[in-house]
C-alpha positions as CSV (number, residue, x, y, z in Angstrom):
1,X,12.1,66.6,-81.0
2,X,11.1,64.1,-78.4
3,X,8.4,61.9,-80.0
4,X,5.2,60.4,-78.1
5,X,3.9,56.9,-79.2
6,X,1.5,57.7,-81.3
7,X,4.3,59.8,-83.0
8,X,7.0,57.2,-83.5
9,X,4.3,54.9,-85.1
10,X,4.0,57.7,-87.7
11,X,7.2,58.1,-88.3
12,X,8.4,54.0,-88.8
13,X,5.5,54.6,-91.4
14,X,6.4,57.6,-93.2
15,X,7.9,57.0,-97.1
16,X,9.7,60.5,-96.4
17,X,10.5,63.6,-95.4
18,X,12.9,66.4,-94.1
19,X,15.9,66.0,-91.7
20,X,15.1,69.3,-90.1
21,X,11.4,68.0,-89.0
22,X,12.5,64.4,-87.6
23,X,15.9,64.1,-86.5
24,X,17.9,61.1,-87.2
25,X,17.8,60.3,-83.9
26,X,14.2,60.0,-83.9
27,X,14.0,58.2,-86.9
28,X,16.4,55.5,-86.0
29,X,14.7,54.8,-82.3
30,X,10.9,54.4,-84.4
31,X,12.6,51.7,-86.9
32,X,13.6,49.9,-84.1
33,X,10.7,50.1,-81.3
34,X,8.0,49.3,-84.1
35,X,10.9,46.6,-85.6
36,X,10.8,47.6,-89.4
37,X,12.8,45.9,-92.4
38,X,13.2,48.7,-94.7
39,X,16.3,51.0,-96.3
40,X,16.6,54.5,-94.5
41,X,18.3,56.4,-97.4
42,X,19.4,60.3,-96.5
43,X,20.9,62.3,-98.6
44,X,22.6,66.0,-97.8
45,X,23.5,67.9,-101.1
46,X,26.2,65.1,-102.9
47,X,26.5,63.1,-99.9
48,X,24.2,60.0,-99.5
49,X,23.9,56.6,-96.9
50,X,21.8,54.0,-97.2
51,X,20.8,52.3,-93.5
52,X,19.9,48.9,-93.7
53,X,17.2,47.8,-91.1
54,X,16.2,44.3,-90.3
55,X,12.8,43.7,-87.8
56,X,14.0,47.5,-86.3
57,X,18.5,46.3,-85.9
58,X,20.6,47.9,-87.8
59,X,22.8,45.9,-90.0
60,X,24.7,47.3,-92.4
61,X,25.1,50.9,-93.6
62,X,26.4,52.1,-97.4
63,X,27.6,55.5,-98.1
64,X,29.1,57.3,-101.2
65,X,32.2,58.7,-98.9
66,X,36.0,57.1,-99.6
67,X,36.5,57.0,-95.8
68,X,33.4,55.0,-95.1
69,X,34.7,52.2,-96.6
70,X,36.3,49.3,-95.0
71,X,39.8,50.4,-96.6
72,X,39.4,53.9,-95.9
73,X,38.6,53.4,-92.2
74,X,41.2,51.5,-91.4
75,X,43.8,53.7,-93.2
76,X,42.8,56.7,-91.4
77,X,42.8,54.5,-88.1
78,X,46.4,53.8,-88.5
79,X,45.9,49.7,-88.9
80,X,47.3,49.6,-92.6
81,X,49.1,52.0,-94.9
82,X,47.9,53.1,-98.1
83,X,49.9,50.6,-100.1
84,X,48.8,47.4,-98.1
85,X,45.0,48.7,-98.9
86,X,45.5,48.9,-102.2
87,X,47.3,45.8,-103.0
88,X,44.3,44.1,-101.0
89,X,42.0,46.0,-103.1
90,X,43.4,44.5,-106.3
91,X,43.5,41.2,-104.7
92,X,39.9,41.0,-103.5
93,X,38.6,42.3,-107.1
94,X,41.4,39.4,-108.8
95,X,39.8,37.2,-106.9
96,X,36.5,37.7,-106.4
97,X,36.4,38.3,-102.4
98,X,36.2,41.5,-100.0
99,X,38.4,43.4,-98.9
100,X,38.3,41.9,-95.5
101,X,38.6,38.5,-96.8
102,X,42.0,39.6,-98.2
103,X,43.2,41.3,-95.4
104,X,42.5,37.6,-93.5
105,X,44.1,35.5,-96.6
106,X,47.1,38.2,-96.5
107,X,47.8,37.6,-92.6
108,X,47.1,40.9,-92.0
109,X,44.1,40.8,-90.0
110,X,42.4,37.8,-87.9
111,X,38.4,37.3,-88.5
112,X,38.0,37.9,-85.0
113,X,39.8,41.7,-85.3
114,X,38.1,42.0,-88.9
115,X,34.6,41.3,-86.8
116,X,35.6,44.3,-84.5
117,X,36.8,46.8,-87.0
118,X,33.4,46.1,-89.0
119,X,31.5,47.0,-85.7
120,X,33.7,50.0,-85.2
121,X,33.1,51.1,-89.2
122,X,29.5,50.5,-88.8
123,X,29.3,52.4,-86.0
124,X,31.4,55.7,-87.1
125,X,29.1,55.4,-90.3
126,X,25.9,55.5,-88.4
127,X,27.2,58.3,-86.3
128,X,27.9,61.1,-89.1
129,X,23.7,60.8,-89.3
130,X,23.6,63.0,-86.0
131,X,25.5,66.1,-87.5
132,X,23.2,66.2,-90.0
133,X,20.9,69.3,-89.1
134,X,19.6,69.7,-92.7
135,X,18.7,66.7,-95.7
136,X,16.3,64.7,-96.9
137,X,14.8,61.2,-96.3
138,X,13.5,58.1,-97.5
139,X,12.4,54.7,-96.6
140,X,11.9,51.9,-99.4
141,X,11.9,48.2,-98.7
142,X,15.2,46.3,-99.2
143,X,16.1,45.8,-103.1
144,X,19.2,43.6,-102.1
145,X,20.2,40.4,-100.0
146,X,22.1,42.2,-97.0
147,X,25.3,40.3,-96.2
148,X,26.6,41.8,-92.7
149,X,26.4,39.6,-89.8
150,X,26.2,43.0,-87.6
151,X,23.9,44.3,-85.6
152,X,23.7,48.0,-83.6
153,X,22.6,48.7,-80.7
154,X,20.2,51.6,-80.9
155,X,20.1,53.1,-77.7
156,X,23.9,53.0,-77.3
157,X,24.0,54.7,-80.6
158,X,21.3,57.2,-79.9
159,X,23.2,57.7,-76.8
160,X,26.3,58.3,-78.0
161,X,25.4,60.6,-81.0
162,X,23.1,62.9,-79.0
163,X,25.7,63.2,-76.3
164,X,29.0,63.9,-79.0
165,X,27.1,65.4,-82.2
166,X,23.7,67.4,-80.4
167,X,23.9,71.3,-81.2
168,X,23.1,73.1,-77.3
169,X,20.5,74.5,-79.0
170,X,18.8,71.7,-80.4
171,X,19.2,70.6,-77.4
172,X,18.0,73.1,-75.5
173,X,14.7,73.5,-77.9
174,X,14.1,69.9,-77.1
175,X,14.6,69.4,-73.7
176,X,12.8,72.9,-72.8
177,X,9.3,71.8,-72.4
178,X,10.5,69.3,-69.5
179,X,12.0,72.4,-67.3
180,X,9.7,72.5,-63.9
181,X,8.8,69.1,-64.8
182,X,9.2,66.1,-62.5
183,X,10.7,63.7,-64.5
184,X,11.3,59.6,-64.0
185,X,12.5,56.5,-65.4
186,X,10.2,55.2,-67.3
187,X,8.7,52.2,-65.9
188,X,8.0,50.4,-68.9
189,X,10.5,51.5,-71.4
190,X,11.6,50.4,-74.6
191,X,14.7,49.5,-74.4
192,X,15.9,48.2,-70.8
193,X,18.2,50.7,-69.1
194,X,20.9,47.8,-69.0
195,X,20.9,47.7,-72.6
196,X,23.0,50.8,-72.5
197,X,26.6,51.4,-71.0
198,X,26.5,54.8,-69.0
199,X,29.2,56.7,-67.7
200,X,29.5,57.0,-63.8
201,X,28.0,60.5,-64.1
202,X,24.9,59.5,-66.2
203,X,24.5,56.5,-63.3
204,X,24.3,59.1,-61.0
205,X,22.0,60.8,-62.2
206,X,19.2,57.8,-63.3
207,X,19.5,57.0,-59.6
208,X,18.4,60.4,-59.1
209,X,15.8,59.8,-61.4
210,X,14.3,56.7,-60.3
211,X,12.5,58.7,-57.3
212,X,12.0,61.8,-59.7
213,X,13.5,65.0,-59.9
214,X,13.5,68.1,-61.8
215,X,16.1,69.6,-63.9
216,X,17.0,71.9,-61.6
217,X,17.0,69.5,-58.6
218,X,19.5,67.0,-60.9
219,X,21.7,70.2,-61.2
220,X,21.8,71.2,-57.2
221,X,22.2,67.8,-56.1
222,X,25.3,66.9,-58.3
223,X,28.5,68.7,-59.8
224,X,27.8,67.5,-63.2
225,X,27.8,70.1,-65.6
226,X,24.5,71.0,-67.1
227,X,25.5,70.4,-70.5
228,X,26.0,67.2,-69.9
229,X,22.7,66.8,-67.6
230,X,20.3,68.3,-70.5
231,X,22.5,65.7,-73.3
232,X,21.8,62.9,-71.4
233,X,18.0,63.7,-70.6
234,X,17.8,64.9,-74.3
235,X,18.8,61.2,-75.4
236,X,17.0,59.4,-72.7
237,X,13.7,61.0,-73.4
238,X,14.0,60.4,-77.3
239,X,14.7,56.7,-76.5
240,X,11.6,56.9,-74.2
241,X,13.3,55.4,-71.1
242,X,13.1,58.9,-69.5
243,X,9.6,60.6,-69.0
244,X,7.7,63.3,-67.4
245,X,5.7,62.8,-64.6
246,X,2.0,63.5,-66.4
247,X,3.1,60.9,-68.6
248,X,3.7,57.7,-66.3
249,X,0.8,55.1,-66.3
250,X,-2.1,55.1,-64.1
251,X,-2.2,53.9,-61.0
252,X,-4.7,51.9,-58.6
253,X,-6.5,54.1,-56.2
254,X,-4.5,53.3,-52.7
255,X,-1.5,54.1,-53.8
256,X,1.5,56.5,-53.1
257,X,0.9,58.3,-56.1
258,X,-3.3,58.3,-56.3
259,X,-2.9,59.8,-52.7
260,X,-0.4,62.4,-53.9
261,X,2.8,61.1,-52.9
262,X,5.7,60.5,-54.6
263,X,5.4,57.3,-57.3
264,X,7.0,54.5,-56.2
265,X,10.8,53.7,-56.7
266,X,11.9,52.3,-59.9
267,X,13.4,49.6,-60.1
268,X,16.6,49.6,-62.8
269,X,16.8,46.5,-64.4
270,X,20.9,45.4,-63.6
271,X,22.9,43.6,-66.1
272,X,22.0,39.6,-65.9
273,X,25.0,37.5,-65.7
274,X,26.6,35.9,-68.8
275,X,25.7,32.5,-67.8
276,X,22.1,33.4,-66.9
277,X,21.1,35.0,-70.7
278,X,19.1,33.6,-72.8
279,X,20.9,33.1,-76.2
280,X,19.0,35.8,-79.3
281,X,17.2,33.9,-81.2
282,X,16.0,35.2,-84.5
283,X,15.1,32.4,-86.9
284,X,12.5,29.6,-86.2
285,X,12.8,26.4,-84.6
286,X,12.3,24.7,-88.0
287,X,16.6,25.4,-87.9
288,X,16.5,23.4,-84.7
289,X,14.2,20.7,-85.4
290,X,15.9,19.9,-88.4
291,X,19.5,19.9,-86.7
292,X,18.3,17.8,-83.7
293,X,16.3,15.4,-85.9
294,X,19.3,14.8,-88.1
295,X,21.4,13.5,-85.3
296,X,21.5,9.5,-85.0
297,X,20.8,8.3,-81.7
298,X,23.0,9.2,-79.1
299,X,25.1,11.7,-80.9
300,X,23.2,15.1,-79.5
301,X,23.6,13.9,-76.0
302,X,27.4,13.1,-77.0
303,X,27.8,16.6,-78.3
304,X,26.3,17.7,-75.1
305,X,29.0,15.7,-72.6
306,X,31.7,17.0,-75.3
307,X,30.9,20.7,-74.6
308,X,31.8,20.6,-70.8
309,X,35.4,22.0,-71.3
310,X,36.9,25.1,-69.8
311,X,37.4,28.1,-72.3
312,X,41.1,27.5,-72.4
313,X,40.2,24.0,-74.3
314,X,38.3,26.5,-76.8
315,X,41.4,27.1,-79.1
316,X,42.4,30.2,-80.8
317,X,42.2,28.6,-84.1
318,X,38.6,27.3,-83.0
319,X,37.5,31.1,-82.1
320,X,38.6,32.5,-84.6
321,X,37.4,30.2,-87.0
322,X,33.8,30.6,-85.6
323,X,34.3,34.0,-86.2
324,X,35.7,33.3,-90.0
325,X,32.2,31.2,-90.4
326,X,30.2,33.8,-88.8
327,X,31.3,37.1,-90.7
328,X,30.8,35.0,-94.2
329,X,27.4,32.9,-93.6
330,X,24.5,35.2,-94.4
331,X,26.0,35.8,-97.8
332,X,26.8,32.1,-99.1
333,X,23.7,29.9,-99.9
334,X,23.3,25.8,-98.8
335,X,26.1,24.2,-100.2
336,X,28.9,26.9,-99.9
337,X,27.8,27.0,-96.0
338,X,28.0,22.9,-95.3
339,X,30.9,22.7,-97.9
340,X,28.8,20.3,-100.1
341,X,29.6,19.5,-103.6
342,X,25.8,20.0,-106.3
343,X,26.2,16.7,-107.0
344,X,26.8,15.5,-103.4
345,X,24.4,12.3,-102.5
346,X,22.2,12.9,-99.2
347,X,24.9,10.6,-97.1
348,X,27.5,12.8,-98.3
349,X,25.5,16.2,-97.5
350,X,24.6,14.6,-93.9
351,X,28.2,14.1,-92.9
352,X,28.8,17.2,-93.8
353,X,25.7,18.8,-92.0
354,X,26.8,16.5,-88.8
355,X,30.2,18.1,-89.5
356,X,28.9,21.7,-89.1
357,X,26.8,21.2,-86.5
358,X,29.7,19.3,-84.3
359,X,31.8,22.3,-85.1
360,X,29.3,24.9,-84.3
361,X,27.6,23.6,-81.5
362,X,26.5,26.4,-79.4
363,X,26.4,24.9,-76.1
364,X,30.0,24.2,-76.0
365,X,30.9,28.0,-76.2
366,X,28.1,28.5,-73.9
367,X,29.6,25.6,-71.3
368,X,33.0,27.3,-71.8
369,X,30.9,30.9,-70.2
370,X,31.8,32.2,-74.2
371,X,28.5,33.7,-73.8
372,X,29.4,36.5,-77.1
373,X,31.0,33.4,-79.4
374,X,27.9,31.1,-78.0
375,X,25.3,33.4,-80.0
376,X,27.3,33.5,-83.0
377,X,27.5,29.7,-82.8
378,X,23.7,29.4,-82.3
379,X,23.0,31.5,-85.3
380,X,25.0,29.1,-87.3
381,X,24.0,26.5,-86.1
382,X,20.6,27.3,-86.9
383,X,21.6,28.5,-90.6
384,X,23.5,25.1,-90.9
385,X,19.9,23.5,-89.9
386,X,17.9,25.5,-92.3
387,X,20.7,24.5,-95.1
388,X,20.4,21.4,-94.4
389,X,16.6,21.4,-95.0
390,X,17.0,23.0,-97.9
391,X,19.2,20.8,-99.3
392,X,16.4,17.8,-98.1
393,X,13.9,19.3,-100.4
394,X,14.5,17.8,-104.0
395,X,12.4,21.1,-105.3
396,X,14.2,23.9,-103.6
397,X,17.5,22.3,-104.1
398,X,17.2,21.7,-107.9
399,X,16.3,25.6,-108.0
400,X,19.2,26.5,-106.0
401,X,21.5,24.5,-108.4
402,X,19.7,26.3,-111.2
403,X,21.0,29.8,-109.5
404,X,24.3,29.0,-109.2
405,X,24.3,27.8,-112.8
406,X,22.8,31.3,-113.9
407,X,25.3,32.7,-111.8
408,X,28.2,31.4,-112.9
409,X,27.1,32.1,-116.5
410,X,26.4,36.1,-116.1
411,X,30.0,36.1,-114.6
412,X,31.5,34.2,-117.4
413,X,30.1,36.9,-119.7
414,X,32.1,39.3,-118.4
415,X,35.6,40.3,-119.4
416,X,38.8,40.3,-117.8
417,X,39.0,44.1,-117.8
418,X,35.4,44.4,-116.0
419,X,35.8,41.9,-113.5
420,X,39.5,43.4,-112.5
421,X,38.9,46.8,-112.7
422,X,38.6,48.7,-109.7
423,X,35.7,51.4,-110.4
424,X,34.8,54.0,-107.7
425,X,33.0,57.5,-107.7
426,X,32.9,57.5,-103.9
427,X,33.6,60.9,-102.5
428,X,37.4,61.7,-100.9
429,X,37.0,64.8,-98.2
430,X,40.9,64.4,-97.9
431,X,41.2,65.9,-101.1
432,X,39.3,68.7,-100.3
433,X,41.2,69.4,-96.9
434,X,44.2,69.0,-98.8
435,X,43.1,72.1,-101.3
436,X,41.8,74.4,-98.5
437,X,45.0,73.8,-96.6
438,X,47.5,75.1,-99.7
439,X,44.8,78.0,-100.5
440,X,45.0,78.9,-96.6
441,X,48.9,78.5,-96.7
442,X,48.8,81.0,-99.6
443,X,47.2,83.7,-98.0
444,X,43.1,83.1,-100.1
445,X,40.7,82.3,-97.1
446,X,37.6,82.6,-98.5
447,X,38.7,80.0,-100.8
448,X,39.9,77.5,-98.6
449,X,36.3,77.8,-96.5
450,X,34.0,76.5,-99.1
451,X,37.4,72.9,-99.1
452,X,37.2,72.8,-95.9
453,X,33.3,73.1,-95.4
454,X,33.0,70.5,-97.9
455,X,35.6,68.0,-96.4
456,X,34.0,68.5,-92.8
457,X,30.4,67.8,-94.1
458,X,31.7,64.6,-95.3
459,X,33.3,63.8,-93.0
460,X,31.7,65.4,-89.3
461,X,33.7,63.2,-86.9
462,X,37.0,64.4,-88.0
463,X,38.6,67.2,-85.2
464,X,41.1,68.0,-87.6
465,X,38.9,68.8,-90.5
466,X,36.7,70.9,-87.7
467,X,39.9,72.7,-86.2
468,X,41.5,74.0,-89.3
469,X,38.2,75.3,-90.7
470,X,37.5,77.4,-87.0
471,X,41.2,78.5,-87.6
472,X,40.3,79.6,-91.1
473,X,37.2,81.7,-90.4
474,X,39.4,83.0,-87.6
475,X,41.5,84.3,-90.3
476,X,39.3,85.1,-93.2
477,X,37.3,87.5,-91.1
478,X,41.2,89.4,-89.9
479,X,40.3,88.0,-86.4
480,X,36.8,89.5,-85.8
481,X,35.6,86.2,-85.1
482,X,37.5,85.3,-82.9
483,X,35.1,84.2,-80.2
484,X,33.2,82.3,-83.0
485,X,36.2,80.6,-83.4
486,X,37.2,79.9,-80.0
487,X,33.7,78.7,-79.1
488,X,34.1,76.3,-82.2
489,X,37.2,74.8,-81.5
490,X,35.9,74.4,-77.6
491,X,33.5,71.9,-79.2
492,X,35.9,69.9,-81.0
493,X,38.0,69.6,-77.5
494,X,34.5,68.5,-76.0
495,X,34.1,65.8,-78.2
496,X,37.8,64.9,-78.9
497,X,39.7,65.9,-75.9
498,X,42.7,64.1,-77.0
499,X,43.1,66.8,-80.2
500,X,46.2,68.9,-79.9
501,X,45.6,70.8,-82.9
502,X,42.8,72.0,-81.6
503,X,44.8,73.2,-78.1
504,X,47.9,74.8,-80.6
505,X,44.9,76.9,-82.6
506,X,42.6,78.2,-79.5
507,X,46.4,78.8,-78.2
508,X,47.6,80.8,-81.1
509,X,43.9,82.5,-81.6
510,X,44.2,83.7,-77.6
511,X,47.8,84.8,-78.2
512,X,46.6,87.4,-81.0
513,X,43.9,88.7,-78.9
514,X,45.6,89.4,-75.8
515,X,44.8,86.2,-73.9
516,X,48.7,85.2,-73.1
517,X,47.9,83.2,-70.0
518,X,45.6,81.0,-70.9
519,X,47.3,80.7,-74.3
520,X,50.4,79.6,-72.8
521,X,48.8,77.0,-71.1
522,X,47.3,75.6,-74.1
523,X,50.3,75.8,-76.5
524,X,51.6,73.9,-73.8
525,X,49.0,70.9,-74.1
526,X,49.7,71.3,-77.7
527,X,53.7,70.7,-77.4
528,X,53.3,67.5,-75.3
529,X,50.2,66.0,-77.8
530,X,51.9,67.3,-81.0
531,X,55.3,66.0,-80.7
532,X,56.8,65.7,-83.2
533,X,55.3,68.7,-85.1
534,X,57.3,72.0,-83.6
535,X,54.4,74.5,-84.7
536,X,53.3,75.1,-81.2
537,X,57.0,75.1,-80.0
538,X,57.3,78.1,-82.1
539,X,54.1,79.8,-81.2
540,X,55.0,79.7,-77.3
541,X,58.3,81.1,-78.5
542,X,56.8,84.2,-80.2
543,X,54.2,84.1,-77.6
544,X,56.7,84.2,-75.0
545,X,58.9,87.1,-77.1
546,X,55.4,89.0,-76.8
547,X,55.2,89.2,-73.5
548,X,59.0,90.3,-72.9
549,X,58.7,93.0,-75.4
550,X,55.1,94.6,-73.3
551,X,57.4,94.5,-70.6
552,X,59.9,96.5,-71.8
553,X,57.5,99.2,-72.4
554,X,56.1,99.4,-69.4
C-alpha cells in the first residue's frame, strides 16, 4: 500500500483496524507526518506491543515477549550472561530501580552504553511490526506518563524494515502501479532525504531519480539488483519522498515542464554541518525564560565565556553524567530533578536550580562541537527551568508535595513479598525453539513445526529460529520441499548474511538433492562461520564420501 495525503490523514485518525489493510509501515509514517500523541497497540494471536507516540516520534515501545526486554536483549546480544541479568533483576526490584539503573550501580554498564543499547532495543522492537502480514490494531490516547528519553527516527525505520522484513510480493503488489511510470524525488517531501542514512547503491539511484526515471531505466542504467531497486522505491514512496510524475505539483506556465520537458532537477537537501544545526527544541520558552531570568547579573554571560573549551576539557565523567541525567529526567518530578529537599527554602531551591543549570548548560557541549550531548543538555536544561517554575508556584508545589506524600503511602502498604517479588507472564520463544529442536532430534516433524512456528512469530528477527524451521519443513515433507526450503533459507542469508547455520542447512539440503557443487561450497562458509561446532565438518565429510562412491560406479 502506498498511501496518498488524503489517505494518511485517515489513517492517523482511525481508532482501528486490520494489519492486512494498512501495513505497519503505513501506519507508523501517518502518526508521524500528521504528529499524533496516541498508543499504537497491535496484537497477533498471543503476541501484543504497545507503541508509544509523542506529536508523531516514537518513544518507547512495550511488548509481552521475554526477549523484548532490556534483560533479554542484552542476553541474547552476548553483553551479560544469564546470571548477571538476574542478580540485576533482583537488585532493581530490592531496590526499587530499573534494570539499567542496576546494571550502571553494578559497574556493568556506563549511562552512555545503557543510552545506546536502549536505542538498539527500541529499535529491534519496533522492527518485528514489519513481519507482521496478519493482526489487529488500535489507537487510544496514552493512559500512562511515558519515561524513555528516546526518540526514532521514522524514515530510517520505515527504511530499514521495508528493505529487511518486505515479502517480494508485497512488494511487488505495491510498487506495480508505478511500472511505466516516471518517477521523482519529491520536491516537497516529508521527511528531508538527509534525514535518512542510504547505502552507496540507494545514493545511486536517488541521483538517478532526481531528473526522473522509470523502473526500468533505474535497472539498465545500474547493476543493482532489482530486488533491491523495487525495496527501496517501495519504502521511499510509502515515506512520500519518492513520487510519480502525475503527482508532482503544478507548475507556472514557461517552464520546462508546462512546455513538455523534463521537470527541473531536484535539488537533495545534503547533511548540514554539526556546528550549523539548530538544537530540537520541543518544550516552550517558558523553560528558557525562567532559566535566564533566574541568573543574577552577570552569571549567564559567565557561563557563556565558561563554555569555550575544547571537547577534550569535556570529561568522561561529565559525559557520561549528562547522559546518567538525561536517561532518568522525564520520569522524576521537580525536586528529585534539581536534588531539592520538600522542605527546601526558595534560596536553597535556587542554588540548586543555578547548580543544574551550570552543569547542564547546553552551549558548552555545543562550543565543545558535542552537537549529540548539546541537545540532551538543552532538553535538561529546559526541564531544569520548568522545575524550577514549578517549584516558584506556592500552589503547584504544595500539590506536588501532596503526590509524593500519597505516593509514598500506597507503597508503604505494600508488603515485602509484593514489592520483591519478581512477577512476569511475558512470552519466552526460546522455550519453544528448545521443544521443536528435541521433537526434531527425535525423529516427530510435524510436531516440532507448530515450536518452531511459534518461537519465529515471536520472535521474526531471529535467523536461527527462521533456519531450523526451513530445515524442518525440509524434513517433515521427506524432502519434497526442498526448493521451498532453499528459497526460505535464501531469505534469511539476505537479511543475515553473516548466518552460518543457514549456509551448513542450504548446504546439507543441496547435498541430498544432488546439488554437490554448490553444496560444497556452502558447507564450506559454514565451517569457517561455525567454528567451533563440527556439524558441517561432518556433512562435507559425507558429502565428500558421496561423491567418491558415484565415482566408483561410473
Amino acid at each position: 500500500m502506498i498511501p496518498n495525503d488524503e489517505q494518511l490523514e485517515t489513517i492517523s485518525h482511525m481508532q482501528g483496524g486490520s494489519l492486512e489493510e494498512t501495513p505497519f509501515a503505513v501506519l507508523l509514517h501517518a502518526l508521524t507526518v500528521f504528529e499524533r500523541t496516541v498508543v499504537l497497540e497491535i496484537e497477533r494471536g498471543p503476541l501484543e506491543k504497545s507503541i508509544f507516540f509523542e506529536n508523531g516520534a516514537v518513544v518507547d515501545c512495550r511488548s509481552n515477549l521475554l526477549h523484548d526486554t532490556l534483560s533479554g536483549f542484552m542476553v541474547a546480544r552476548g553483553d551479560i550472561t544469564e546470571e548477571v541479568a538476574q542478580d540485576c533483576l533482583n537488585k532493581s526490584v530490592s531496590r526499587g530501580i530499573r534494570f539499567g539503573e542496576a546494571l550502571i550501580l553494578e559497574g556493568l554498564i556506563t549511562a552512555s552504553e545503557l543510552y545506546r543499547a536502549l536505542q538498539q532495543n527500541l529499535a529491534k522492537k519496533l522492527l518485528d511490526g514489519f513481519s507482521w502480514r496478519t493482526g489487529e490494531f488500535r489507537m487510544r490516547e496514552h493512559a500512562t506518563a511515558v519515561e524513555s528519553p528516546l526518540k526514532v527516527n521514522t524514515p530510517q525505520l520505515v527504511l530499514t524494515g521495508i528493505s529487511r522484513f518486505a515479502l517480494d510480493a508485497e512488494v511487488n503488489e505495491a510498487v506495480g502501479p508505478l511500472v511505466g511510470k516516471t518517477l521523482y524525488l519529491n520536491p516537497d517531501p516529508p521527511y528531508a532525504l538527509s534525514e535518512i542514512r542510504l547505502s552507496a547503491n540507494q545514493r545511486q539511484l536517488t541521483r538517478l531519480l532526481e531528473n526522473g526515471r522509470r523502473i526500468d531505466e533505474l535497472a539498465a542504467e545500474t547493476s543493482i539488483a532489482f530486488n533491491e531497486i523495487m525495496r527501496l522505491l517501495y519504502s521511499l514512496a510509502v515515506l512520500g519522498v519518492v513520487i510519480p510524475e502525475d503527482r508532482l505539483p503544478q507548475r507556472r506556465p514557461g517552464t520546462a515542464a508546462a512546455e513538455g520537458g523534463a521537470p527541473p532537477e531536484v535539488e537533495v537537501e545534503a547533511e548540514p554541518a554539526a556546528a550549523a544545526r539548530e538544537p530540537h527544541v520541543e518544550t516552550p520558552d517558558l523553560g528558557r525564560e525562567l532559566a535566564t531570568r533566574a541568573l543574577p547579573p552577570g552569571q549567564l554571560e559567565a557561563l557563556r565565556l565558561e563554555a569555550a573549551v575544547p571537547a577534550e576539557a569535556i570529561t568522561d565523567k561529565a559525559r557520561d553524567g549528562l547522559m546518567d541525567a538525561y536517561l532518568k529526567h522525564r520520569g522524576r518530578d521537580a525536586f528529585e530533578l534539581l536534588g531539592a529537599d520538600e522542605d527546601a527554602s526558595m534560596t536553597a531551591i535556587e542554588s540548586r536550580f543555578l547548580e543544574f543549570s551550570e552543569r547542564f548548560a547546553p552551549w558548552k557541549f555545543a562550543a565543545a562541537g558535542l552537537e549529540g550531548l548539546a541537545e540532551k543538555a538543552e532538553d535538561l536544561f529546559l526541564a531544569g527551568g520548568r522545575a524550577f517554575g514549578e517549584l516558584c508556584d506556592v500552589e503547584r508545589r504544595n500539590a506536588l508535595i501532596l503526590r509524593r506524600r500519597n505516593l509514598r503511602e500506597e507503597q508503604a502498604k505494600k508488603t515485602a513479598p509484593d514489592r520483591f517479588l519478581i512477577k512476569s507472564d511475558l512470552l519466552d520463544p526460546e522455550v519453544q525453539f528448545k521443544k521443536g529442536k528435541s521433537l526434531m532430534q527425535g525423529g516427530h516433524y510435524r510436531e516440532a513445526l507448530s515450536q518452531l512456528e511459534f518461537a519465529l512469530d515471536c520472535d521474526p528477527q531471529n535467523s536461527l529460529y527462521r533456519a531450523e524451521l526451513a530445515h524442518c519443513r525440509f524434513l517433515e515433507s521427506d524432502g519434497r520441499k526442498a526448493d521451498e526450503a532453499l528459497n526460505e533459507l535464501r531469505e534469511v542469508l539476505r537479511i543475515d548474511p553473516e548466518c552460518g547455520l543457514a549456509f551448513y542447512l542450504t548446504g546439507l539440503i543441496q547435498s541430498e538433492v544432488g546439488d554437490p557443487e554448490i553444496a560444497e561450497g556452502n558447507l564450506r562458509r559454514a565451517i569457517k562461520m561455525m567454528m567451533p561446532d563440527r556439524r558441517p565438518i561432518e556433512a562435507l565429510k559425507a558429502l565428500e564420501g558421496k561423491k567418491k562412491r558415484k565415482r566408483k560406479l561410473f
